[in-house]
N, C-alpha and C positions, 0 to 999 in steps of 0.2 A: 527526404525530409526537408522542411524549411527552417528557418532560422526567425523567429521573436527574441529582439535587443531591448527587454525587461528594464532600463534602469543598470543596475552595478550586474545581472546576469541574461548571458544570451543562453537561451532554450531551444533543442530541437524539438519540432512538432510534424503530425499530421493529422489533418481529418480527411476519415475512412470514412466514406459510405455515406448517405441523404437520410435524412426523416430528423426526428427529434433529438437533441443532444444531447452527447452523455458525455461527460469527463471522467478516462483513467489514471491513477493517479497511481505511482510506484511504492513500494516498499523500498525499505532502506537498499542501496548497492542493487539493488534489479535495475536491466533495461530497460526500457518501452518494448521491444522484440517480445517479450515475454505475455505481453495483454495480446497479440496478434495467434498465436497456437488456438485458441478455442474462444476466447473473448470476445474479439474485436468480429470475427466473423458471425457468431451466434447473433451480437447485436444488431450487424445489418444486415442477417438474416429478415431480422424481427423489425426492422424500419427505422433504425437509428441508426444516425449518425455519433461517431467513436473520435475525441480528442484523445492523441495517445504522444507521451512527450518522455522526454527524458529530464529527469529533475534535477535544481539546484545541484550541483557535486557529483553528476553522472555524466560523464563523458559519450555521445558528442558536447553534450549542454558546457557550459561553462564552469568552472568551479573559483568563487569569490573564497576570501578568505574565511575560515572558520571563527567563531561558531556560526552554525545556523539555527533557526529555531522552526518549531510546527508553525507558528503564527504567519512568519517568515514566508513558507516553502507556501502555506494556504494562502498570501498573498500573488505571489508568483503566480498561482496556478489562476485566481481571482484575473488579473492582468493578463493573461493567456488566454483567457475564454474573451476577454473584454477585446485582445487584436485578432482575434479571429469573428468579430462580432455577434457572442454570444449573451443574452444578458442575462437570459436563465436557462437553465441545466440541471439533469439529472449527474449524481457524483459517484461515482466507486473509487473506492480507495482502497487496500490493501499493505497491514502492518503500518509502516509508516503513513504512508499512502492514506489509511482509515482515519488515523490520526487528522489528518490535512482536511479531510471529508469532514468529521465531525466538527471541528472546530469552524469551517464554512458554513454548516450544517444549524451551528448556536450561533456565529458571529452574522452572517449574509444570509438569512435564512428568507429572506424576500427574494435573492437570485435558485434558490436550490429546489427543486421541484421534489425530488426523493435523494435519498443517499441508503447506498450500500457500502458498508464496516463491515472488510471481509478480514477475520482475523487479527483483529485489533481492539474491540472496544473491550475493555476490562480495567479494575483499578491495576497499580501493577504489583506485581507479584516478587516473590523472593528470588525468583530466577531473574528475572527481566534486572533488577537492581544490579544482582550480578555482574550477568554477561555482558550485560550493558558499560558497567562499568569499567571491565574487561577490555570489552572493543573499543570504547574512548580512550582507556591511558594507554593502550597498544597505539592505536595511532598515533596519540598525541607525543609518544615518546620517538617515534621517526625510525625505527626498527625495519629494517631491509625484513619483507617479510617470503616465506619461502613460496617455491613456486607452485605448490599443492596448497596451499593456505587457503587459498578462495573456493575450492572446491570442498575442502572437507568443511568448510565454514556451510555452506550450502546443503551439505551428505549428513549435517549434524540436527538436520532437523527433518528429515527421515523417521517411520516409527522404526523402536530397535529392532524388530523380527526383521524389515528389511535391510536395516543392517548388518543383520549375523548371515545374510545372502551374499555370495561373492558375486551374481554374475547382476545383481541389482547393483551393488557397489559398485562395479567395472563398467557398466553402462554408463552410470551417473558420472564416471571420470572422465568418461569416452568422448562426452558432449561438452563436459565443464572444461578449465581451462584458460588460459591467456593469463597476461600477468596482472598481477594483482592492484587491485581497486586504489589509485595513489590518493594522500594528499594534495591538496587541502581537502577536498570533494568527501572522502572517507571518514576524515575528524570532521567537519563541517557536520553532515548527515547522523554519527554516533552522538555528537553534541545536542542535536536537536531532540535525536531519539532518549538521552539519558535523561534529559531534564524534563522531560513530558513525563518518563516514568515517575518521579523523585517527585513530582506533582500531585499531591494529596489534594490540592483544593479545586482541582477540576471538574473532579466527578460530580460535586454539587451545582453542577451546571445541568448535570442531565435534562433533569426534570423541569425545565424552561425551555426542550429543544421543541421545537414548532414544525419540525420537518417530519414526514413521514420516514421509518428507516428501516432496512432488512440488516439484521444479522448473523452472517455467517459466520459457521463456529466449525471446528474440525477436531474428530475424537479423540485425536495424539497430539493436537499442538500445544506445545509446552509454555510459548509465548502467549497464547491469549486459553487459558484451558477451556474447555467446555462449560464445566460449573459458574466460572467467574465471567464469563461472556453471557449466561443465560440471565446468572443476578442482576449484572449490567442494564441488561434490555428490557430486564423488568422495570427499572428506572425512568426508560423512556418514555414520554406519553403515548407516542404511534409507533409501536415497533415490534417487528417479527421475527421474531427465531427460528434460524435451520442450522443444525447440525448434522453436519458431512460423514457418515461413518467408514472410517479406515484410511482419512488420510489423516495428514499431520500440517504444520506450519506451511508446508510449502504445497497444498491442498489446490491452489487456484492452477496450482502445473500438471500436479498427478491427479489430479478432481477435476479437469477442466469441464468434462461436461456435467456431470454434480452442480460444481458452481452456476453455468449455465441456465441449467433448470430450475434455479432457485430466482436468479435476479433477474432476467427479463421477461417472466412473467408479473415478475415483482414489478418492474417497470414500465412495463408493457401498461398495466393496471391503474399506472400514474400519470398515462399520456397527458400530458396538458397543466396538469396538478400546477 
């Protein structure tokens, strides 16, 4: 991985693979590692070139003091395509990640050729206020947190029939692991994540987006549901709906080929766009 010195954050990066470019963009506390299982390779399978980084408060990348904001991290990544000399690009984004997309998506919509919101576009929801908020004042209160904590943060977005499986659960712990996601990086990222949800006046942005967009949606994800994800993308001028059936929030890992055959034909379709 190389190193881009952003201003106040240094970011680990690669570009994978020749053809046309695409920007992956992370969900909250995910690697980059994690776009490389079925992602990064589908893409340049199919002719594109794959920017894959680790974000704002994700360790190797740097983590600046909290908060951080979606606008924030969509500049970052804006500046990332800019030192690798990209000046337009296709975008997938993922939970957080989606967020980052869309908002590039309505704010720089002369650099975005297509965007894919995989499990993310929806107004928010009574969970999301939650947990969300949950996750921020847990960080923000400095809490030595336990050493399974990251894992079943992860195991919790699973649908529940695979949770009432022991040897699904015992796998899932098998792989998870290492210690947990520190400050600042953690609050910094939950910060961004709560106040985007707590954002009523966003969504009336939809209907001004100018970009082509696919939206993936998955039949157990509790964070972005099915219903409010499909309302969503009825919103949008140019936008397509897939729903993943039988995965859940974490759908781009246990889905990977699903997801696959959804967005680079999506892309594919947009060569040039």
């Amino acid at each position: 991985m190389a190193q881009a010195v952003l201003g106040d954050v240094t970011l680990d990066y690669e570009v994978v693979g020749d053809g046309d470019p695409v920007v992956l963009v992370c969900g909250a506390g995910q690697p980059s590692i994690g776009w490389r299982l079925e992602v990064v390779p589908a893409l340049n399978a199919a002719g594109f070139a794959t920017l894959v980084f680790d974000s704002r408060g994700m360790p190797p990348s740097s983590s600046p003091p909290a908060p951080y904001s979606v606008a924030q991290l969509a500049d970052d990544t804006l500046r990332l395509a800019d030192h690798v000399g990209w000046s337009r690009f296709s975008i997938v984004g993922y939970s957080l990640g989606g967020w980052v997309a869309e908002e590039l998506s309505l704010t720089e919509s002369d650099r975005i050729s297509a965007a894919v919101l995989i499990g993310s576009l929806n107004r928010g929801t009574a969970w999301e206020r939650a947990v969300t908020t949950v996750e921020r004042d847990l960080a923000a209160s400095g809490v030595p947190l336990p050493e399974l904590f990251e894992s079943v943060e992860t195991l919790r977005y699973l649908p529940n029939h695979e949770l009432q499986d022991d040897t699904t659960v015992e796998t899932w712990l098998s792989m998870l692991g290492g210690d947990p996601w520190p400050n600042p990086g953690r609050l910094g990222q939950y910060e961004a994540c709560l106040a985007w949800t707590l954002d009523t006046d966003r969504t009336k942005r939809w209907a001004t987006c100018q970009v082509p967009c696919l939206v993936v949606a998955f039949e157990h994800d509790v964070d972005s549901p099915p219903a409010r994800a499909r309302e969503a993308a009825a919103e949008l001028p140019d936008a397509t709906y897939v729903e993943i059936a039988g995965a859940s929030h974490l759908g781009p890992f246990t889905h990977g080929a699903a997801v696959c055959e959804a967005l680079v034909p999506f892309l594919s379709s947009r060569r040039g766009g």
